[in-house]
mmCIF file of the N, C-alpha and C atoms, coordinates in Angstrom:
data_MODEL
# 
_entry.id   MODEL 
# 
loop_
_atom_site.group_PDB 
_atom_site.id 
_atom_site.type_symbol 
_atom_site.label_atom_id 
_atom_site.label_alt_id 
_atom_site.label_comp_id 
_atom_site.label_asym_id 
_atom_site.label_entity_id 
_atom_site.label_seq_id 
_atom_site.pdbx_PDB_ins_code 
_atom_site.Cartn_x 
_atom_site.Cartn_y 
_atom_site.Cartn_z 
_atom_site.occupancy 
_atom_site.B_iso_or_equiv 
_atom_site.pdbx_formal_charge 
_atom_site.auth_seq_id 
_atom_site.auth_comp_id 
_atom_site.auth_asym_id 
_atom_site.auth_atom_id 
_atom_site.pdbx_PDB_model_num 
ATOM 1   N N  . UNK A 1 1  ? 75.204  161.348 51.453 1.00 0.00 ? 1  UNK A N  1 
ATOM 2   C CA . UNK A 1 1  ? 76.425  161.316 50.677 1.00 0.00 ? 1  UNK A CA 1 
ATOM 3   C C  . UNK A 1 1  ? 76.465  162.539 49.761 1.00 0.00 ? 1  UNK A C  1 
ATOM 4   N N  . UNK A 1 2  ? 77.126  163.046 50.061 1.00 0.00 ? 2  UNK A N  1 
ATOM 5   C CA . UNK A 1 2  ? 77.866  164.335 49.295 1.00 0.00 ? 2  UNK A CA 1 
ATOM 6   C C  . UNK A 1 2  ? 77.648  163.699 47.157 1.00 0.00 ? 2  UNK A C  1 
ATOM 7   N N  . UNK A 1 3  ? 76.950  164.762 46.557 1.00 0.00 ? 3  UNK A N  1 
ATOM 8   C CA . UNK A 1 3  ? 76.903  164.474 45.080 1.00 0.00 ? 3  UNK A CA 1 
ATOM 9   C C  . UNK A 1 3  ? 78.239  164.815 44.172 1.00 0.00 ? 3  UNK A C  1 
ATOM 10  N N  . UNK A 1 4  ? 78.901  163.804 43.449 1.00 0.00 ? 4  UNK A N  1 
ATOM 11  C CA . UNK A 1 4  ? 80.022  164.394 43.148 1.00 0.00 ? 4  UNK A CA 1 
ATOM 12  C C  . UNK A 1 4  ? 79.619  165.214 41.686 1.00 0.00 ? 4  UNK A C  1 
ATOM 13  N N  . UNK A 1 5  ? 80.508  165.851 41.240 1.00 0.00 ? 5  UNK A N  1 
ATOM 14  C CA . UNK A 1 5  ? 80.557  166.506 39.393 1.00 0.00 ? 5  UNK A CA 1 
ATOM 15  C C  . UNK A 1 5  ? 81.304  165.358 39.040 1.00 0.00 ? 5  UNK A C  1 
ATOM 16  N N  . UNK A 1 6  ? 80.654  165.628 37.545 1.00 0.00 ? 6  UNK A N  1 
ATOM 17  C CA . UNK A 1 6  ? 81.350  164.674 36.871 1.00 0.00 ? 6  UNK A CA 1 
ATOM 18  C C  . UNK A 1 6  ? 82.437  164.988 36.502 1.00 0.00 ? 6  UNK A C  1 
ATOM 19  N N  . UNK A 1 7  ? 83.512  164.402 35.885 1.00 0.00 ? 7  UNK A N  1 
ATOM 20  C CA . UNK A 1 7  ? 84.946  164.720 35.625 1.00 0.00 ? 7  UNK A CA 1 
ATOM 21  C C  . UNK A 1 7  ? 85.534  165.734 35.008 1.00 0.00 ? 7  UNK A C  1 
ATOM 22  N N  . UNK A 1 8  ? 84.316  165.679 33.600 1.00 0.00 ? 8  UNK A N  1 
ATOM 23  C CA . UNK A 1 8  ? 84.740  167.163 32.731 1.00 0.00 ? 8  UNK A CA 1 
ATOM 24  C C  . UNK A 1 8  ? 84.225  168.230 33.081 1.00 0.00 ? 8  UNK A C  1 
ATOM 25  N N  . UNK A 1 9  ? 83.675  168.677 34.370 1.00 0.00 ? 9  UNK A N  1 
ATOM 26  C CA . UNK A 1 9  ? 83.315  169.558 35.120 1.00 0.00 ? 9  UNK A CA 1 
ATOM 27  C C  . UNK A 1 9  ? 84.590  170.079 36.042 1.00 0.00 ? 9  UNK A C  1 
ATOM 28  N N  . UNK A 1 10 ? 85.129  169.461 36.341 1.00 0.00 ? 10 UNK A N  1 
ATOM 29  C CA . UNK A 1 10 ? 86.493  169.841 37.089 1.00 0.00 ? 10 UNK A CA 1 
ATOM 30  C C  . UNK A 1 10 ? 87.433  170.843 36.096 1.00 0.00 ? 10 UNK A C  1 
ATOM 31  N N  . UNK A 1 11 ? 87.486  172.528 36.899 1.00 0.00 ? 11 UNK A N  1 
ATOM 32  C CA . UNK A 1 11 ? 88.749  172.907 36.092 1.00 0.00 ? 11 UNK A CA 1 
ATOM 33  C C  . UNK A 1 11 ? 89.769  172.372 35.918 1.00 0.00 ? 11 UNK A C  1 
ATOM 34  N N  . UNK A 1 12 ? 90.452  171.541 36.630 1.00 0.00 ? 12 UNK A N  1 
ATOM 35  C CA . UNK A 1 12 ? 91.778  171.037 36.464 1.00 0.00 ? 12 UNK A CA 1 
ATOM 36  C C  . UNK A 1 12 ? 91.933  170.313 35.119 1.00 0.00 ? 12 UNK A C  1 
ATOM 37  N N  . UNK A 1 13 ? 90.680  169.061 35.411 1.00 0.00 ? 13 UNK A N  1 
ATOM 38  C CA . UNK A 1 13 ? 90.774  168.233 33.913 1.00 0.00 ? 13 UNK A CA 1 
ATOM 39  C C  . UNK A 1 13 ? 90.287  169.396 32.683 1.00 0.00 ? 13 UNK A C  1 
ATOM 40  N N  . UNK A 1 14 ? 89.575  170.208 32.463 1.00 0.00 ? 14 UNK A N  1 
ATOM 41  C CA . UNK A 1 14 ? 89.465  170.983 31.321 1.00 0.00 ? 14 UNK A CA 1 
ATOM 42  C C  . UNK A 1 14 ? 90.566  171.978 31.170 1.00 0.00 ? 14 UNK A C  1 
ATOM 43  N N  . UNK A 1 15 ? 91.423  172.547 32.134 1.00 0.00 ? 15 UNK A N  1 
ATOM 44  C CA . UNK A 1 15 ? 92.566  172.846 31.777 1.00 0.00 ? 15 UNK A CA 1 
ATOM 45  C C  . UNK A 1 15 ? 93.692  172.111 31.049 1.00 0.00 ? 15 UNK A C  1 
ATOM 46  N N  . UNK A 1 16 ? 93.792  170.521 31.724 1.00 0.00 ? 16 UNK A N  1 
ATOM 47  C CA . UNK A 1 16 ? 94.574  169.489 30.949 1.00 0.00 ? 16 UNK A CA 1 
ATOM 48  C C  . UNK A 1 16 ? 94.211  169.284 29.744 1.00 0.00 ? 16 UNK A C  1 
ATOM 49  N N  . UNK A 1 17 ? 93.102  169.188 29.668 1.00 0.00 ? 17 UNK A N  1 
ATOM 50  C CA . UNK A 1 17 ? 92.612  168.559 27.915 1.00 0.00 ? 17 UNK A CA 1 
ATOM 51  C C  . UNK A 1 17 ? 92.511  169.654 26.985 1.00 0.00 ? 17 UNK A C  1 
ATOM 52  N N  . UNK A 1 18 ? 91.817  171.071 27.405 1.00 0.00 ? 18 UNK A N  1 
ATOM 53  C CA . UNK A 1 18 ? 92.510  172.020 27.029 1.00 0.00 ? 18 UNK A CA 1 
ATOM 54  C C  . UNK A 1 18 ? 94.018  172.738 26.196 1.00 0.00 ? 18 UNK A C  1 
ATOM 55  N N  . UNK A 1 19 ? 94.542  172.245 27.257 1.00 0.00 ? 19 UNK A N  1 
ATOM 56  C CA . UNK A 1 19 ? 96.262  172.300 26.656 1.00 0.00 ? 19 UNK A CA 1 
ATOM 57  C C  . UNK A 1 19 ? 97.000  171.449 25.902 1.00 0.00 ? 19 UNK A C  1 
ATOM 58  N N  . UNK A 1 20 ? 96.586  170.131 26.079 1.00 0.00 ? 20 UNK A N  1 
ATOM 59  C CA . UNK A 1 20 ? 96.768  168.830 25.768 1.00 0.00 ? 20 UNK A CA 1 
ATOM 60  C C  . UNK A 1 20 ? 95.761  168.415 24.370 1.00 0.00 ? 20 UNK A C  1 
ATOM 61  N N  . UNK A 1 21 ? 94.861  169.376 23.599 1.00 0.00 ? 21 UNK A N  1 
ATOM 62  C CA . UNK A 1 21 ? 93.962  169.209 22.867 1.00 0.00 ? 21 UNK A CA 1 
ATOM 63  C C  . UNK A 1 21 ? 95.068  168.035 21.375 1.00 0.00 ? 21 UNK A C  1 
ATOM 64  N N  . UNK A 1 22 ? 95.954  168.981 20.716 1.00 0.00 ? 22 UNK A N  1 
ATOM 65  C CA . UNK A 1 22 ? 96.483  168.306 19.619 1.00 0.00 ? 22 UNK A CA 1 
ATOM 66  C C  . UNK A 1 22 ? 97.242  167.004 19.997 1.00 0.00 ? 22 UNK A C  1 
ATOM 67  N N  . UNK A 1 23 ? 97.833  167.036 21.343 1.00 0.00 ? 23 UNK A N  1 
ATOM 68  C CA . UNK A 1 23 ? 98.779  165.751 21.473 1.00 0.00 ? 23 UNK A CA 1 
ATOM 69  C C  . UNK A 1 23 ? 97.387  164.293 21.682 1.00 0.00 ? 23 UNK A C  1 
ATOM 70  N N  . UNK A 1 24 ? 96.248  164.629 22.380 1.00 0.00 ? 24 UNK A N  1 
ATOM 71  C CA . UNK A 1 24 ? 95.285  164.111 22.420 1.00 0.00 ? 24 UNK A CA 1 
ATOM 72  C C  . UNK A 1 24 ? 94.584  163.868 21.230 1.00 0.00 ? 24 UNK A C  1 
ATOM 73  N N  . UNK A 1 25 ? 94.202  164.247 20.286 1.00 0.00 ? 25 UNK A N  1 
ATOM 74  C CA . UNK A 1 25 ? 93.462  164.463 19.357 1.00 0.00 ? 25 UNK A CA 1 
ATOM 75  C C  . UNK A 1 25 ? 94.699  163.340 17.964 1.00 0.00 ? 25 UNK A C  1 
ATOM 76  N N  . UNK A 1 26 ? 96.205  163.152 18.493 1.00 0.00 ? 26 UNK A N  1 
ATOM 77  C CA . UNK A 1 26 ? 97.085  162.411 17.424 1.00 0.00 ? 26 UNK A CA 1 
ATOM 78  C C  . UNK A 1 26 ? 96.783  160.850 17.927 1.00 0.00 ? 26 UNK A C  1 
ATOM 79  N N  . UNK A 1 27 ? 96.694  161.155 19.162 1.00 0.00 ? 27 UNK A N  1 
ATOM 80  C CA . UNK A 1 27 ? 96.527  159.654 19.748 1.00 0.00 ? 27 UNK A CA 1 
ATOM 81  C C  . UNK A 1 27 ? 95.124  159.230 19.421 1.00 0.00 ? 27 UNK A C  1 
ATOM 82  N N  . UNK A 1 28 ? 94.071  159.826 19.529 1.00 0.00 ? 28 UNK A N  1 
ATOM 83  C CA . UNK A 1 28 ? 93.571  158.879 19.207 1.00 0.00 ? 28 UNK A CA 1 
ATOM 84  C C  . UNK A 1 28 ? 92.805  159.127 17.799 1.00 0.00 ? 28 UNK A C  1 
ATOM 85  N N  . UNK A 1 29 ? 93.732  159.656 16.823 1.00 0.00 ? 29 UNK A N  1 
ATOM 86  C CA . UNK A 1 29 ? 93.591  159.668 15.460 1.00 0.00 ? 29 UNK A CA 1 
ATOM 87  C C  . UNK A 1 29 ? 94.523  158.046 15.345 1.00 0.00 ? 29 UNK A C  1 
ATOM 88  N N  . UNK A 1 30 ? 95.614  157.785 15.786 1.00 0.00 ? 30 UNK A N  1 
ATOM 89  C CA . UNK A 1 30 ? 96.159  156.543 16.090 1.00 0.00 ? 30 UNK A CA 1 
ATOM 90  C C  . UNK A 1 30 ? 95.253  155.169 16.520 1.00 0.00 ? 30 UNK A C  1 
ATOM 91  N N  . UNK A 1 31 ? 95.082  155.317 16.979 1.00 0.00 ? 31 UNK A N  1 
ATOM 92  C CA . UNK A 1 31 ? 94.254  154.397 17.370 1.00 0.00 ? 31 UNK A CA 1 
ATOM 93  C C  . UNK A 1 31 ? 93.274  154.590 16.927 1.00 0.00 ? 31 UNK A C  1 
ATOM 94  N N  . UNK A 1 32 ? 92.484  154.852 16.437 1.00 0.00 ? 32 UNK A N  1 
ATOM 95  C CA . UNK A 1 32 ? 91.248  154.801 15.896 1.00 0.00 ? 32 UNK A CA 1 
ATOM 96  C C  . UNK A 1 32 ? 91.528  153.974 13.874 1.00 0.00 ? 32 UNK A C  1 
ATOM 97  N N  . UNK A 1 33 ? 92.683  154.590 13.994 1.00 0.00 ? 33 UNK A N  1 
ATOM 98  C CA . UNK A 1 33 ? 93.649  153.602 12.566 1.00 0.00 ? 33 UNK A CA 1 
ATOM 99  C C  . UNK A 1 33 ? 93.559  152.407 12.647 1.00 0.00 ? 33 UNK A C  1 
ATOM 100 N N  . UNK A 1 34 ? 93.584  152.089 13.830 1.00 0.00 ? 34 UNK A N  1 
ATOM 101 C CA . UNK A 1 34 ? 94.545  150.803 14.424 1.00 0.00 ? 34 UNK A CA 1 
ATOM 102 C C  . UNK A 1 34 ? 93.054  149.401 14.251 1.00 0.00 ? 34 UNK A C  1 
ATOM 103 N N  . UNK A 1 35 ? 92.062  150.354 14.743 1.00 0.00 ? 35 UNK A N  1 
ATOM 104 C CA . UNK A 1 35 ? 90.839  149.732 15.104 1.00 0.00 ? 35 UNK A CA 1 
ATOM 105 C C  . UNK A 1 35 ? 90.543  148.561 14.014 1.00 0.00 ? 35 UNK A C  1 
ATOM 106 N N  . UNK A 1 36 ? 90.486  147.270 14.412 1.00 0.00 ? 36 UNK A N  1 
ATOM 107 C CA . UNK A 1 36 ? 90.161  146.399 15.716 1.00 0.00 ? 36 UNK A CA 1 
ATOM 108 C C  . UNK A 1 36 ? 91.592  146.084 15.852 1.00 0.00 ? 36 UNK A C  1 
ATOM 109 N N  . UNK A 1 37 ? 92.350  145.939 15.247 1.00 0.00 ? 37 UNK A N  1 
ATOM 110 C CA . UNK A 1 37 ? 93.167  145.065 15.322 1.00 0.00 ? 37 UNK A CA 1 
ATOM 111 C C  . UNK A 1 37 ? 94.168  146.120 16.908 1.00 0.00 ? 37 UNK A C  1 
ATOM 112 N N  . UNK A 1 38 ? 93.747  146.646 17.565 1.00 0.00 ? 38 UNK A N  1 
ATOM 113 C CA . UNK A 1 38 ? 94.694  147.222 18.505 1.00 0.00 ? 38 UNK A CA 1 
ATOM 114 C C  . UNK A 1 38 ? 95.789  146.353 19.489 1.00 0.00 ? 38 UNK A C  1 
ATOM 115 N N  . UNK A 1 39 ? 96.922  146.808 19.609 1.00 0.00 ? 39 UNK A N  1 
ATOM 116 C CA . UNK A 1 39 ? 97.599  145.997 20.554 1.00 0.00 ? 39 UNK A CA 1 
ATOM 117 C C  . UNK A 1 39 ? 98.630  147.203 21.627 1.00 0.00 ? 39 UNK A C  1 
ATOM 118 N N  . UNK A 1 40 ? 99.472  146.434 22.614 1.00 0.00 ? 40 UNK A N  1 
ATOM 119 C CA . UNK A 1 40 ? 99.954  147.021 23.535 1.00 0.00 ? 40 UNK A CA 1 
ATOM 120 C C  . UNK A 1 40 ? 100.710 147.763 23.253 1.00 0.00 ? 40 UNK A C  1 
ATOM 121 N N  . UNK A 1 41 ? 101.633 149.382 22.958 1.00 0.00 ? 41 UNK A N  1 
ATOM 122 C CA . UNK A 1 41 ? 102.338 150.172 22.673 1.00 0.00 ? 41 UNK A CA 1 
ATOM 123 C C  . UNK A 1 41 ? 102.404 150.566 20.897 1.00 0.00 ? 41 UNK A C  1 
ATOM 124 N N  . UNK A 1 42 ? 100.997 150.156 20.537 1.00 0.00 ? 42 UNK A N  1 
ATOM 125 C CA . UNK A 1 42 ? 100.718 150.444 19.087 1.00 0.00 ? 42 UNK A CA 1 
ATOM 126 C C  . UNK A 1 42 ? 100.924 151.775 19.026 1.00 0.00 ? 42 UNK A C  1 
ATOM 127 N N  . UNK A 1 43 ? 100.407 152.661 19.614 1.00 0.00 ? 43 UNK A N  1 
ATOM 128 C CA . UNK A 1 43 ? 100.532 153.754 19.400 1.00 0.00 ? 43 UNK A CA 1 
ATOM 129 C C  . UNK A 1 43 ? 101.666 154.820 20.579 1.00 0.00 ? 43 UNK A C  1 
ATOM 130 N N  . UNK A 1 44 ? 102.359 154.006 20.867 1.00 0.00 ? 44 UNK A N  1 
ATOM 131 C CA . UNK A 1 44 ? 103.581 154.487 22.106 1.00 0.00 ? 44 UNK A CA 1 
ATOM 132 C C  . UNK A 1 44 ? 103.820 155.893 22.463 1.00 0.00 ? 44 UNK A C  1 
ATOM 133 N N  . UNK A 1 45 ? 104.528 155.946 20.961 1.00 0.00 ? 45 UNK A N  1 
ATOM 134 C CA . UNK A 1 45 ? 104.927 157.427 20.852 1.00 0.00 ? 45 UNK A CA 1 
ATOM 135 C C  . UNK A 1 45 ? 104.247 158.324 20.818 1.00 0.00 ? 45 UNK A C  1 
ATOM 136 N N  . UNK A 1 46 ? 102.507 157.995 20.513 1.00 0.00 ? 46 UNK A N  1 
ATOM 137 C CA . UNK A 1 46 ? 101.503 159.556 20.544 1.00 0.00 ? 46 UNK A CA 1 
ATOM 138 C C  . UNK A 1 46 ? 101.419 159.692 22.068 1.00 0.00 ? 46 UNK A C  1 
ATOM 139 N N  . UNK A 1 47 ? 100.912 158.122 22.573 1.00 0.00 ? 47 UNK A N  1 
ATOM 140 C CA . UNK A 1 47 ? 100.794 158.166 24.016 1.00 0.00 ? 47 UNK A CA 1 
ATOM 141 C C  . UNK A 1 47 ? 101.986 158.762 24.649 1.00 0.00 ? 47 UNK A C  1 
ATOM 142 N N  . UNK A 1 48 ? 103.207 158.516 24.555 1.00 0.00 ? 48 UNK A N  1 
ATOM 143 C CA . UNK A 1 48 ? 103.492 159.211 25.503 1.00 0.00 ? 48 UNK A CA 1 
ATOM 144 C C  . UNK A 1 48 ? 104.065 160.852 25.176 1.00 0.00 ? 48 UNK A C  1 
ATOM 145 N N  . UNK A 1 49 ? 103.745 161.186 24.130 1.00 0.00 ? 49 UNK A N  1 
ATOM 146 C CA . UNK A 1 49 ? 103.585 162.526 24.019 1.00 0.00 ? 49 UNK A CA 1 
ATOM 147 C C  . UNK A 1 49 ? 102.349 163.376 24.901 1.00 0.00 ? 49 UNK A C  1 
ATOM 148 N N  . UNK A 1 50 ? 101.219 162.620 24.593 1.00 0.00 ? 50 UNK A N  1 
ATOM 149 C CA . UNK A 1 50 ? 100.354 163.084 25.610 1.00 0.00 ? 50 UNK A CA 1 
ATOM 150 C C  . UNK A 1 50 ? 100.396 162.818 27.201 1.00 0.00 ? 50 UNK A C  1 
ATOM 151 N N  . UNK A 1 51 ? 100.693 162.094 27.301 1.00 0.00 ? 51 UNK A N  1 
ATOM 152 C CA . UNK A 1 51 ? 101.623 162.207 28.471 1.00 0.00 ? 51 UNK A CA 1 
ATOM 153 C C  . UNK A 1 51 ? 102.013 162.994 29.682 1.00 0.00 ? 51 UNK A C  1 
ATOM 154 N N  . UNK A 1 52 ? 103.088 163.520 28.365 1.00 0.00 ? 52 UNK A N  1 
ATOM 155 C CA . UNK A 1 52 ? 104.801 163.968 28.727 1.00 0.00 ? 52 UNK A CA 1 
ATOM 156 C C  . UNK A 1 52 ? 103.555 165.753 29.085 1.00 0.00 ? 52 UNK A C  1 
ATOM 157 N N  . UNK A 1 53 ? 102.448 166.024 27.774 1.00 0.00 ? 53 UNK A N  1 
ATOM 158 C CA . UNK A 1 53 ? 102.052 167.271 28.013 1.00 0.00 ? 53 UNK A CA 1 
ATOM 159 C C  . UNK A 1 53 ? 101.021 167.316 29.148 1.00 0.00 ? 53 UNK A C  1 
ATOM 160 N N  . UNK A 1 54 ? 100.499 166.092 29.428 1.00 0.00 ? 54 UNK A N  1 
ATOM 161 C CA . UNK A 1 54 ? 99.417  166.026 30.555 1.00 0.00 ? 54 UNK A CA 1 
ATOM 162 C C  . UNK A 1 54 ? 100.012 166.191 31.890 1.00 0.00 ? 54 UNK A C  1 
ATOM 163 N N  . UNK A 1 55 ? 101.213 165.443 32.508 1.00 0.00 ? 55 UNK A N  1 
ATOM 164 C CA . UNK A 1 55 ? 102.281 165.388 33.680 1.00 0.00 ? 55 UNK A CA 1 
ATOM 165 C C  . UNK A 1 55 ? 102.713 167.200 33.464 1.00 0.00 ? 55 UNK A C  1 
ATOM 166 N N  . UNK A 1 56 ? 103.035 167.919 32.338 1.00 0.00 ? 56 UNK A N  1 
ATOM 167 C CA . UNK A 1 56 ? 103.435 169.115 32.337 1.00 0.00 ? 56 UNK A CA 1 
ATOM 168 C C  . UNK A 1 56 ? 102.985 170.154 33.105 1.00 0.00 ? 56 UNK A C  1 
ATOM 169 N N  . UNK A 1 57 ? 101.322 169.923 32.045 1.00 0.00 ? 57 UNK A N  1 
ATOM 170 C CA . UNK A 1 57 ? 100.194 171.155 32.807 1.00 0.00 ? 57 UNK A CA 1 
ATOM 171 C C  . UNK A 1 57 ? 100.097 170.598 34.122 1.00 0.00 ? 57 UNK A C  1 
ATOM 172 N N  . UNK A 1 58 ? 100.037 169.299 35.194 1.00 0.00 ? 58 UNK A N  1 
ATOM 173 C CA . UNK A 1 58 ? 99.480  169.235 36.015 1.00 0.00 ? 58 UNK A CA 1 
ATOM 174 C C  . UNK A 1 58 ? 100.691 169.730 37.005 1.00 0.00 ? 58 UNK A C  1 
ATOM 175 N N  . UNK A 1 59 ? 101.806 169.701 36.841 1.00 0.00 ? 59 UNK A N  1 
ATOM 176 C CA . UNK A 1 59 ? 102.700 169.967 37.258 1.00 0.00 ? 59 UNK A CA 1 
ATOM 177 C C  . UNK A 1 59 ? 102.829 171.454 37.333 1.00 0.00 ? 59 UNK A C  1 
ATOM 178 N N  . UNK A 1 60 ? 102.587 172.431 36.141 1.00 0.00 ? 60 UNK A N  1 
ATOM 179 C CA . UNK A 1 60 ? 102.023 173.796 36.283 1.00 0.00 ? 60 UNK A CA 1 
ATOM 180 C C  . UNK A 1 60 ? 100.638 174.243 37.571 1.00 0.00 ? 60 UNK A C  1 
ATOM 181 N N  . UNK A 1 61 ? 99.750  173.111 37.929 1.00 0.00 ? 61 UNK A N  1 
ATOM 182 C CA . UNK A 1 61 ? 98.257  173.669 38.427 1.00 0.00 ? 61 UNK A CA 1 
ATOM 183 C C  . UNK A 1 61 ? 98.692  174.104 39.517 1.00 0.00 ? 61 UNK A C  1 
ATOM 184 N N  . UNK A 1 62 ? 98.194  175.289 39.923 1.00 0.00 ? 62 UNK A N  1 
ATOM 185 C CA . UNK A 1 62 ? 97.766  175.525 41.368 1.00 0.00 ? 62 UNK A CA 1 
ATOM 186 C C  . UNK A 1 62 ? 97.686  174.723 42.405 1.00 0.00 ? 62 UNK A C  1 
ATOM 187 N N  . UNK A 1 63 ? 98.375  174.005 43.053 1.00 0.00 ? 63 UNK A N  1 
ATOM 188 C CA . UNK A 1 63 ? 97.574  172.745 43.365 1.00 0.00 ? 63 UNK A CA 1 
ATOM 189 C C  . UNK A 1 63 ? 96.432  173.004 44.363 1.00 0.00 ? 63 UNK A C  1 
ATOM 190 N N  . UNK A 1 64 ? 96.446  173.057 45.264 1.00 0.00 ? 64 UNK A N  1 
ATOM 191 C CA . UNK A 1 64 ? 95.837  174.055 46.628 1.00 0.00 ? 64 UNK A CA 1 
ATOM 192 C C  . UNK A 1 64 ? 94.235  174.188 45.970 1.00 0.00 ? 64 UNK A C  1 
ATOM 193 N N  . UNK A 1 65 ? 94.358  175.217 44.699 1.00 0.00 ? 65 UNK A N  1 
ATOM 194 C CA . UNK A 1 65 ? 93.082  175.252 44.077 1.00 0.00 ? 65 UNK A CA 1 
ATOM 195 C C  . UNK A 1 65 ? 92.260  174.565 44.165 1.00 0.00 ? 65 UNK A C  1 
ATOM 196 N N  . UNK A 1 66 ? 92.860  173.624 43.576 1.00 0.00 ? 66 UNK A N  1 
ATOM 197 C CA . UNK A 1 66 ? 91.982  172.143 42.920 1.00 0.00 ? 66 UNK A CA 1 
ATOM 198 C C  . UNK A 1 66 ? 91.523  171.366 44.143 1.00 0.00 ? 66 UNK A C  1 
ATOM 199 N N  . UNK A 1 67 ? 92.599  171.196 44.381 1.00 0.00 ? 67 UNK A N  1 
ATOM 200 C CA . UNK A 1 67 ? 92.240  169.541 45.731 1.00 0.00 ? 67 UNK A CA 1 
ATOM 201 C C  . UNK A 1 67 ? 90.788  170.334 46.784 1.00 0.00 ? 67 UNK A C  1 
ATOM 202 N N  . UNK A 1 68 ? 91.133  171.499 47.244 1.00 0.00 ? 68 UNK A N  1 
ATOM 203 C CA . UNK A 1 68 ? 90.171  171.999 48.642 1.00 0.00 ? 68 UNK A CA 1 
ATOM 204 C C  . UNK A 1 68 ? 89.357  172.791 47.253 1.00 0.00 ? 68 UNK A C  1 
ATOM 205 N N  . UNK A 1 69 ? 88.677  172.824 46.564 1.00 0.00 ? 69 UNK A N  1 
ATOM 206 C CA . UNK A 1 69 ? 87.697  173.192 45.690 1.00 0.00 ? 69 UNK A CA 1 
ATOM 207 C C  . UNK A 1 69 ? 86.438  172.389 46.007 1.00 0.00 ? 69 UNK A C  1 
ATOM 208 N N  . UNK A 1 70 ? 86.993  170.850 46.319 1.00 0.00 ? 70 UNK A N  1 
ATOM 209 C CA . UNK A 1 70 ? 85.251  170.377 46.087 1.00 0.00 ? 70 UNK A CA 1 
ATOM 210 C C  . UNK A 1 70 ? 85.053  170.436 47.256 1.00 0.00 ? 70 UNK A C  1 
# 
């Protein structure tokens, strides 16, 4: 069986989180507020800001790159 990398080894995902650093970094400044008491769309609006910027960059990638890379 083929050894995989782990996730944050993939350019694609360190390009996303990369770009996505502050919209990531509100959410879970949010939630980490929230802690214990968390519930379903507590934090909606960070989430789907990060999101809206994660669907962006991936929508920018190379795709071709990524997929036939590993």
């Amino acid at each position: 069986m083929k050894e995989r990398k782990p996730a944050a080894s993939s350019p694609a995902l360190a390009r996303i989180l990369a770009s996505c650093a502050s919209q990531a970094k509100e959410y879970g400044r949010c939630i980490a507020a929230k802690v214990p008491e968390i519930e379903h769309n507590m934090c909606s609006k960070e989430f789907l800001a990060l999101r809206t910027c994660m669907q962006t960059v991936v929508i920018s990638l190379p795709l071709n790159k990524y997929i036939w890379s590993n």
